[in-house]
Steps between C-alpha positions, in 0.01 A plus 500: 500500500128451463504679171788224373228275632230593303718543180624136536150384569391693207732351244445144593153561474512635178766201365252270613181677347720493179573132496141409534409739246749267290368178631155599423584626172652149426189306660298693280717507112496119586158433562413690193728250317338236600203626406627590174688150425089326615349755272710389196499107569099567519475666190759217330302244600164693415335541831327831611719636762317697815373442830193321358634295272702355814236454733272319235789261410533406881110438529499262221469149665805293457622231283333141573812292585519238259564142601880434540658137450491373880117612491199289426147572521320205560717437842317651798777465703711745332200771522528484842727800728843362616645489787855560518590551813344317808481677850589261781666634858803441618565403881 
């Protein structure tokens, strides 16, 4: 009986070693897609593609927003932070 035990215990084990072998397998042809499909779009568009080249194009500062229709500099009012939502309790 305890040898049934084992056997059974054995098995399962083993299916379930085997279907994360699988699962990892897939994690890992996927992510080298993706790395792939970035790697071509990179080169496509002419950009160096690498860990580097990444972390320098985060660093760069960002775009200056440019003024949009409902914005206009010479009101100091509209340079100020806005409040949406006032905090009041309730009794």
């Amino acid at each position: 009986m305890n040898i049934i035990q084992r056997i059974l215990r054995a098995a399962l084990f083993l299916i379930l070693a085997f279907f994360g072998l699988i699962m990892a397998f897939v994690f890992m042809a996927s992510t080298i897609l993706a790395i792939g499909i970035l790697y071509i779009v990179a080169r496509l568009q002419g950009r160096p593609f690498g860990v580097k080249a990444y972390w320098a194009e985060r660093r760069r500062p960002p775009m200056p927003a440019r003024p949009g229709p409902w914005t206009h500099p010479s009101d100091p009012a509209r340079r100020q932070d806005v409040t949406d939502i006032e905090m009041r309790e309730i009794p």
